[in-house]
TIRO-2110 file (N, C-alpha, C; in Angstrom, 1 decimal):
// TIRO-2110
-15.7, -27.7, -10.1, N, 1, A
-16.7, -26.9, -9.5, CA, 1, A
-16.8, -27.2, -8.1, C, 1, A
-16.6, -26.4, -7.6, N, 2, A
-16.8, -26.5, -5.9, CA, 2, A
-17.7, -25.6, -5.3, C, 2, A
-19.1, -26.2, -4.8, N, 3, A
-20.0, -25.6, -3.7, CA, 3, A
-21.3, -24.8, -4.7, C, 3, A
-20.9, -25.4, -5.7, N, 4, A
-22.1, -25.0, -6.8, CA, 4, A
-21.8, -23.7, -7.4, C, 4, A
-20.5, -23.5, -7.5, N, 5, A
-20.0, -22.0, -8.5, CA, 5, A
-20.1, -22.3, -9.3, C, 5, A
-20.0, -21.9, -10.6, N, 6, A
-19.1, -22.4, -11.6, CA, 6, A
-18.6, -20.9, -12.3, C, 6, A
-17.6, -21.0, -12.5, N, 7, A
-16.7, -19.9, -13.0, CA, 7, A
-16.3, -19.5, -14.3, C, 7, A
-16.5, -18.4, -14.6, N, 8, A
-16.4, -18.0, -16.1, CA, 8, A
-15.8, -18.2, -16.8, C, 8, A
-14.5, -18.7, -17.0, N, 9, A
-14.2, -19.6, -17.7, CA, 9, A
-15.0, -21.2, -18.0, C, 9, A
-15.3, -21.7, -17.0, N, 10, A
-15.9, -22.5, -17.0, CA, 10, A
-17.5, -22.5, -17.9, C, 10, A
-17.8, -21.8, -17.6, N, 11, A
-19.2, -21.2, -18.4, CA, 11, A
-18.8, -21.5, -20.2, C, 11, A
-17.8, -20.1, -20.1, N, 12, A
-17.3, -20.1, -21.9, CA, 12, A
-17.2, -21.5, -22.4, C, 12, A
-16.7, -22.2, -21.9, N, 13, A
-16.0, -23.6, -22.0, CA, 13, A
-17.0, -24.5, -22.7, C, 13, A
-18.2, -24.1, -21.5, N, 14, A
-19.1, -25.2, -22.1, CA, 14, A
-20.6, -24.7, -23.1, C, 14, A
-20.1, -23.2, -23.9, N, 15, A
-20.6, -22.9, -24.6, CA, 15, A
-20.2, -23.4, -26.0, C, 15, A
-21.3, -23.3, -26.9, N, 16, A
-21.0, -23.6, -28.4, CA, 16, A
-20.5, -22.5, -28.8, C, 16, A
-19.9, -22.6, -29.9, N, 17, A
-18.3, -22.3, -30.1, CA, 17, A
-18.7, -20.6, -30.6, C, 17, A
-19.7, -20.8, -31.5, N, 18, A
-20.5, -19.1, -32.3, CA, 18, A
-20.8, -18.4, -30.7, C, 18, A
-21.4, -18.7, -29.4, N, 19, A
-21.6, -18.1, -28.1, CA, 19, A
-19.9, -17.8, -27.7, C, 19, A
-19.0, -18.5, -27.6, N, 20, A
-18.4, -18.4, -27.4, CA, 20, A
-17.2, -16.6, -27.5, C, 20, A
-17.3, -16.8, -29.4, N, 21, A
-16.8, -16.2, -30.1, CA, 21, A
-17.6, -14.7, -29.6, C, 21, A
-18.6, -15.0, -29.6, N, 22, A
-19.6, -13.3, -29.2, CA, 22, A
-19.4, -13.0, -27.7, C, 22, A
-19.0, -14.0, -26.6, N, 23, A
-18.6, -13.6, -25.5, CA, 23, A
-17.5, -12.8, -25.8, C, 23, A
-16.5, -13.4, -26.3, N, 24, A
-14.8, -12.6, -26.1, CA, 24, A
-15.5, -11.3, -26.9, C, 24, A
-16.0, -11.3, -28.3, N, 25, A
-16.1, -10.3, -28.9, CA, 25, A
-16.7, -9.1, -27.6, C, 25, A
-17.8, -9.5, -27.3, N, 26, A
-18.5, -8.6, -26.0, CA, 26, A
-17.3, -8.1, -25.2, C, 26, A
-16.5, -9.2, -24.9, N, 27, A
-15.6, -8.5, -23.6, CA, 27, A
-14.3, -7.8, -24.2, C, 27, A
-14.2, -7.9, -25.5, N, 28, A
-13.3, -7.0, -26.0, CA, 28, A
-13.8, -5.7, -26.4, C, 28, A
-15.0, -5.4, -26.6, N, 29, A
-15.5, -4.2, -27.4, CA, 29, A
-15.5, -3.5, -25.5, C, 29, A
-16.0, -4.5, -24.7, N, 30, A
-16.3, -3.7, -23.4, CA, 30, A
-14.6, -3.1, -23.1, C, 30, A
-13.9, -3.6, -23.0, N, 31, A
-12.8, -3.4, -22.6, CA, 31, A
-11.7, -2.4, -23.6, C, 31, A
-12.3, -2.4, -25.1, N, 32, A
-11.9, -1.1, -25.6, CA, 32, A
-12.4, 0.0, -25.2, C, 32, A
-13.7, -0.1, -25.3, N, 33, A
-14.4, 0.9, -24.6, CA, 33, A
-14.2, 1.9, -23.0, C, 33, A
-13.5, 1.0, -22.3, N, 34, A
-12.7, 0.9, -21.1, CA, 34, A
-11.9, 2.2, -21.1, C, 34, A
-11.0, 1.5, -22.3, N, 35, A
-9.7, 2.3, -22.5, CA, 35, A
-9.9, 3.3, -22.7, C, 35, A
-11.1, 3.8, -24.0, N, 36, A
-11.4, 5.0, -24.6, CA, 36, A
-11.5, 6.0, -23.8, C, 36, A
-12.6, 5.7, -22.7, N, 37, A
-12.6, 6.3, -21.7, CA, 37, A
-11.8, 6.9, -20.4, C, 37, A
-10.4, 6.0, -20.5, N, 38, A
-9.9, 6.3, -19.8, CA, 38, A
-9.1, 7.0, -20.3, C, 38, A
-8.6, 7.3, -21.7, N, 39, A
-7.9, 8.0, -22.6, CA, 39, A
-8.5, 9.0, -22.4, C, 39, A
-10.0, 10.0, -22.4, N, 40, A
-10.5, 10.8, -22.6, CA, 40, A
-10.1, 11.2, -20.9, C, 40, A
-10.7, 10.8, -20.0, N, 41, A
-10.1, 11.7, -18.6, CA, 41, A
-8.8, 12.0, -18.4, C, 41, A
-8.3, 10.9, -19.1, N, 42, A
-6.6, 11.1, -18.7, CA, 42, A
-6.3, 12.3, -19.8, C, 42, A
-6.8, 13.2, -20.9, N, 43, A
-6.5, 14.0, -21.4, CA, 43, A
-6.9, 15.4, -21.0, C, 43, A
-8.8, 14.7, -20.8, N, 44, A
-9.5, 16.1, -20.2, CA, 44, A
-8.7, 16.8, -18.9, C, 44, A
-7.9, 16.4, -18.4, N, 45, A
-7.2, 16.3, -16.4, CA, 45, A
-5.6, 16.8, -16.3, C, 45, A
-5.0, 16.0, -17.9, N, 46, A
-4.1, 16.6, -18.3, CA, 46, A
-3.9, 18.1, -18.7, C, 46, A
-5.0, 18.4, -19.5, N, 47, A
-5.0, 20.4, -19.6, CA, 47, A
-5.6, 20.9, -18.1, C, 47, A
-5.7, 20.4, -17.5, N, 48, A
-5.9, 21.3, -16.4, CA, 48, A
-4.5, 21.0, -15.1, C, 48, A
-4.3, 22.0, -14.8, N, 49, A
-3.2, 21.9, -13.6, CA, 49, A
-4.5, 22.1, -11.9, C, 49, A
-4.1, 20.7, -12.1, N, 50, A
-4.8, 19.8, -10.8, CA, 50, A
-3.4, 20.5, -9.3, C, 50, A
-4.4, 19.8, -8.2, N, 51, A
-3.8, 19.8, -6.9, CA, 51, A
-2.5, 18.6, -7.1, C, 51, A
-2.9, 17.7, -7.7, N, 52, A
-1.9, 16.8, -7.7, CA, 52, A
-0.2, 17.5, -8.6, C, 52, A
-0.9, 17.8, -10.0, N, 53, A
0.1, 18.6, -10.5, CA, 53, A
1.1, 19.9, -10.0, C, 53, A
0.1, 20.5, -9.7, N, 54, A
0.8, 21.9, -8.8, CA, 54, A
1.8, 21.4, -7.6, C, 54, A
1.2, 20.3, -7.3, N, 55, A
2.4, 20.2, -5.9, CA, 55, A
3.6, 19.4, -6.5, C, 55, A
3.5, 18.7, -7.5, N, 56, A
4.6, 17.9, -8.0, CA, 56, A
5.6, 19.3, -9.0, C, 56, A
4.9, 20.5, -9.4, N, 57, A
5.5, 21.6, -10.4, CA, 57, A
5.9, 22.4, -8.7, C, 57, A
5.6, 22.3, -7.9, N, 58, A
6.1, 23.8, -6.9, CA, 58, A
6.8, 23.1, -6.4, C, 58, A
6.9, 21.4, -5.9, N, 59, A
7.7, 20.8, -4.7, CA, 59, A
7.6, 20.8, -3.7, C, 59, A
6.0, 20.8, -3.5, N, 60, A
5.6, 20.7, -2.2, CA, 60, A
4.8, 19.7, -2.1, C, 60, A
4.1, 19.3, -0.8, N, 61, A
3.6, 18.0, -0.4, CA, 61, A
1.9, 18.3, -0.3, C, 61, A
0.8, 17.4, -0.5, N, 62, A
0.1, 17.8, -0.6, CA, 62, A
-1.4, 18.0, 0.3, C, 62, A
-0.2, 18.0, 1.8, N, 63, A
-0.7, 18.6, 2.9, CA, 63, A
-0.1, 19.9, 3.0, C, 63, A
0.9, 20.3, 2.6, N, 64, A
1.3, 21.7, 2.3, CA, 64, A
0.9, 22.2, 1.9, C, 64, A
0.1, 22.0, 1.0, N, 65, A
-1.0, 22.8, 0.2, CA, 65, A
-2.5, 23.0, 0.7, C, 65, A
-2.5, 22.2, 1.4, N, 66, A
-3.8, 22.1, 2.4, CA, 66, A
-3.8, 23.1, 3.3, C, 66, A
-2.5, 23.2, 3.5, N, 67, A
-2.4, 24.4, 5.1, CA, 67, A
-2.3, 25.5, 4.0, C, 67, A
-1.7, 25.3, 3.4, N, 68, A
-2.0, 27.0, 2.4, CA, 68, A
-3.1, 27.1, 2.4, C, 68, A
-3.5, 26.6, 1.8, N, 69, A
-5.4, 27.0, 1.2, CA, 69, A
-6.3, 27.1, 2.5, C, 69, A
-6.0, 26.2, 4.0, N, 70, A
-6.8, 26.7, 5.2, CA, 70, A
-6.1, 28.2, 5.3, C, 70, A
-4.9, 28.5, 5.4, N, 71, A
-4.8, 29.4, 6.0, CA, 71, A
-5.0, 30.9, 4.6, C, 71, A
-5.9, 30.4, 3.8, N, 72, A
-6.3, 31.3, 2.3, CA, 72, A
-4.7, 32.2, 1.9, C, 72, A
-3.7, 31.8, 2.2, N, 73, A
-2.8, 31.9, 1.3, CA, 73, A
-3.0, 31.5, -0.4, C, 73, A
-3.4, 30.5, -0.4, N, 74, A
-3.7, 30.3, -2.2, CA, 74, A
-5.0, 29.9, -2.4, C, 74, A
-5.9, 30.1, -3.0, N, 75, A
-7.0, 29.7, -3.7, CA, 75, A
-7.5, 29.3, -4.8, C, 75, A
-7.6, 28.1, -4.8, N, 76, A
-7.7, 27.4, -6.5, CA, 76, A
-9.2, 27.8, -7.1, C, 76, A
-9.0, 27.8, -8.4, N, 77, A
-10.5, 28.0, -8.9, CA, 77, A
-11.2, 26.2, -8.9, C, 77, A
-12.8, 26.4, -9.3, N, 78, A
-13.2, 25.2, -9.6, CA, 78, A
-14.1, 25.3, -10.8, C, 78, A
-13.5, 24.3, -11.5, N, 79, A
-13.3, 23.6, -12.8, CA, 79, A
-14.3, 22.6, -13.3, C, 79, A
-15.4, 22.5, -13.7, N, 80, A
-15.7, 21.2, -14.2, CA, 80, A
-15.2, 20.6, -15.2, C, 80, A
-14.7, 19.0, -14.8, N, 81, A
-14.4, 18.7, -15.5, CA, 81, A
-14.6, 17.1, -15.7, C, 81, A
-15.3, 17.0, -16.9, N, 82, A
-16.1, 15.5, -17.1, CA, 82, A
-17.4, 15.3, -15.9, C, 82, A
-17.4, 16.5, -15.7, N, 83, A
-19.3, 16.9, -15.0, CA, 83, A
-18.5, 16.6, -13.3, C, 83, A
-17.4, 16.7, -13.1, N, 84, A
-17.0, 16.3, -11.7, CA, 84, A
-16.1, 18.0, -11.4, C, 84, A
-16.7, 18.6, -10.8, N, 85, A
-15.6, 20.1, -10.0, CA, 85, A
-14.3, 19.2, -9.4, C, 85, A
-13.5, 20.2, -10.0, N, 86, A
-12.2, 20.0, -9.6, CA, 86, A
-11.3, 21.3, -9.3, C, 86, A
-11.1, 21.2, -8.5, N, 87, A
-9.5, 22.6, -7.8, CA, 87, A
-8.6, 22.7, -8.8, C, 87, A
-8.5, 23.9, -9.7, N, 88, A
-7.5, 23.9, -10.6, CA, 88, A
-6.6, 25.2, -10.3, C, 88, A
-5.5, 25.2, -10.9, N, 89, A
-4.6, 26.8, -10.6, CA, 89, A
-4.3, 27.0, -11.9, C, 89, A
-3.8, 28.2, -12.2, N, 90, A
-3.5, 28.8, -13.2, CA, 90, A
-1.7, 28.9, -13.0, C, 90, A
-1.2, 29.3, -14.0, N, 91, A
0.3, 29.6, -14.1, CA, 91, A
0.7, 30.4, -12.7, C, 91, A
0.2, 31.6, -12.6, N, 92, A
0.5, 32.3, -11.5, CA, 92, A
0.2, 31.9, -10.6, C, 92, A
0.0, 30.9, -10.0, N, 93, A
-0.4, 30.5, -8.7, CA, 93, A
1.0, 29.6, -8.5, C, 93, A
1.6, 29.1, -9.7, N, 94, A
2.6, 28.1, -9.7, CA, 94, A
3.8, 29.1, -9.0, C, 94, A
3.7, 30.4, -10.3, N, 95, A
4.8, 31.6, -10.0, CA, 95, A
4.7, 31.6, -8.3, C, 95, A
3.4, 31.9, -7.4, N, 96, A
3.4, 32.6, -6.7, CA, 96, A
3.9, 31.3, -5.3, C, 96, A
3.4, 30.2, -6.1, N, 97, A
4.1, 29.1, -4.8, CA, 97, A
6.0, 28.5, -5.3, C, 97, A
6.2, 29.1, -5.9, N, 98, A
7.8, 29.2, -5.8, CA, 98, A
8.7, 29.8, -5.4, C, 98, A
8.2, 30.7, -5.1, N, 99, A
8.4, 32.2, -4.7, CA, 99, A
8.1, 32.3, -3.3, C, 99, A
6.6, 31.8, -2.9, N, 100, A
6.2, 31.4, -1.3, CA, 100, A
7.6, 30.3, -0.8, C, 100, A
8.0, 29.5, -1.5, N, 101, A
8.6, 28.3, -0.9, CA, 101, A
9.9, 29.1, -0.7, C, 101, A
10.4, 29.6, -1.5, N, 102, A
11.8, 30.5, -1.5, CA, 102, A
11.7, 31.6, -0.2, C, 102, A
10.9, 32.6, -0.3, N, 103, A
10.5, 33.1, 1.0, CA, 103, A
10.9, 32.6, 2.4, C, 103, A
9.7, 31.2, 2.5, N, 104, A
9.7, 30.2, 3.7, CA, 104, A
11.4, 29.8, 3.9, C, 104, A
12.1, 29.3, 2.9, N, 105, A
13.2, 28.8, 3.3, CA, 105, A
14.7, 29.8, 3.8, C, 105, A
13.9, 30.9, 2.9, N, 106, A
15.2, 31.6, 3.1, CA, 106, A
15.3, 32.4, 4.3, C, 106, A
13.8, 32.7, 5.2, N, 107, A
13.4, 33.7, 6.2, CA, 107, A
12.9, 32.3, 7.1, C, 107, A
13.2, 31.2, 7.0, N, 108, A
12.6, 29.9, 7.8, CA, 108, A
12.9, 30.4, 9.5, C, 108, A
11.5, 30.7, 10.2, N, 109, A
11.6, 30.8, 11.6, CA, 109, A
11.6, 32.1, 12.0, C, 109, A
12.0, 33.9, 11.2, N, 110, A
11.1, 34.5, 11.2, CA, 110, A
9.9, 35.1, 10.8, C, 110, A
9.3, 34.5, 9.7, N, 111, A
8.0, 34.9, 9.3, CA, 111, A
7.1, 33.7, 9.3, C, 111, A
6.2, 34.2, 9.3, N, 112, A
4.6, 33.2, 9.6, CA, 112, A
4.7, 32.8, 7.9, C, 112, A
3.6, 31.8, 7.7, N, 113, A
2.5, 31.4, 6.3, CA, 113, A
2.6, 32.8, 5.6, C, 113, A
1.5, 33.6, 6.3, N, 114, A
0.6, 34.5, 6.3, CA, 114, A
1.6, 36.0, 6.0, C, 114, A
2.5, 36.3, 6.7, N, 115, A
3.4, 37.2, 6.5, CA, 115, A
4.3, 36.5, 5.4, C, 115, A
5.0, 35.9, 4.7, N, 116, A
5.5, 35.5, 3.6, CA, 116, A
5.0, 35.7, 2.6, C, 116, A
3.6, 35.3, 2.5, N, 117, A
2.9, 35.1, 1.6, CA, 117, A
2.7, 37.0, 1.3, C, 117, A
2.4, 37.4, 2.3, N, 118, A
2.3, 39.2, 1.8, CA, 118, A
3.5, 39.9, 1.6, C, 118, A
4.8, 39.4, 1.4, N, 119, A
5.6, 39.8, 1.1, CA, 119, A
6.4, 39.1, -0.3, C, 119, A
5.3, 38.0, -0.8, N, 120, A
5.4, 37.6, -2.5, CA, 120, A
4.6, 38.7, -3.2, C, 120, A
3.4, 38.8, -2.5, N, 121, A
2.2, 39.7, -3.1, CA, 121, A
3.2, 41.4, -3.5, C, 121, A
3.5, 41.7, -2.2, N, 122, A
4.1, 43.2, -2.5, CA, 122, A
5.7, 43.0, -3.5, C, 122, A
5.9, 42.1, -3.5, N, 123, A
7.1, 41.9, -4.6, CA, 123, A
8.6, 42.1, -3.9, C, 123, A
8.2, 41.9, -2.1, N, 124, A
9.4, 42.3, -0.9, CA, 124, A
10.0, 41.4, -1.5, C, 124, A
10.1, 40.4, -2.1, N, 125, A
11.0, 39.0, -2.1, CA, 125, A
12.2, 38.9, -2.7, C, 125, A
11.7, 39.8, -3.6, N, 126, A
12.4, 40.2, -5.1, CA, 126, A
13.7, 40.8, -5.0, C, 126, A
14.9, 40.2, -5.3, N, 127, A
16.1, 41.6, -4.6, CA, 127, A
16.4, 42.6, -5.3, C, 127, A
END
């Protein structure tokens, strides 16, 4: 013990053995409970196609997607989810940023964001 801590282990140690047993038990039910929970977001988050998802399914970065959405090229809906709103997209937003990225690369340097993006919409892309 140094400086008047004494540390949790330390503590368990110098309990009787029945306290002892109800600590771990405590810190294991806490720590299932832990899990449970993090089972449940990591599922609830999984049916939804997040900002994180969409840029890892289109292959883009996710300041790329930021300049999209300032410059209202794409618009996500918002989602609650586990009482927290979240930016979610649907399938066609995936379609429509595959298609934007194809655009961009293949017309790279004469069209804008903004003009690319209106020429996914009218189906110009399409050959």
């Amino acid at each position: 013990m140094t400086g008047g801590v004494i540390s949790n282990s330390a503590m368990v140690r110098d309990m009787p053995k029945r306290e002892q047993k109800d600590e771990r038990n405590a810190a294991e039910r806490q720590r299932d409970g832990s899990r449970r929970g993090a089972d449940l977001v990591r599922a609830e988050f999984a049916a939804a196609l997040t900002r994180r998802r969409y840029c890892e399914i289109v292959g883009i970065h996710d300041m790329t997607l930021k300049r999209w959405e300032r410059a209202g090229v794409l618009q996500p809906r918002t989602q609650v989810i586990l009482n927290s709103p979240t930016r979610v997209f649907v399938p066609e937003d995936v379609a429509f940023g595959k298609r934007l990225i194809g655009v961009l690369r293949e017309r790279s340097g004469t069209v804008s964001l903004v003009e690319a993006a209106e020429l996914v919409r009218e189906g110009s892309d399409q050959p």
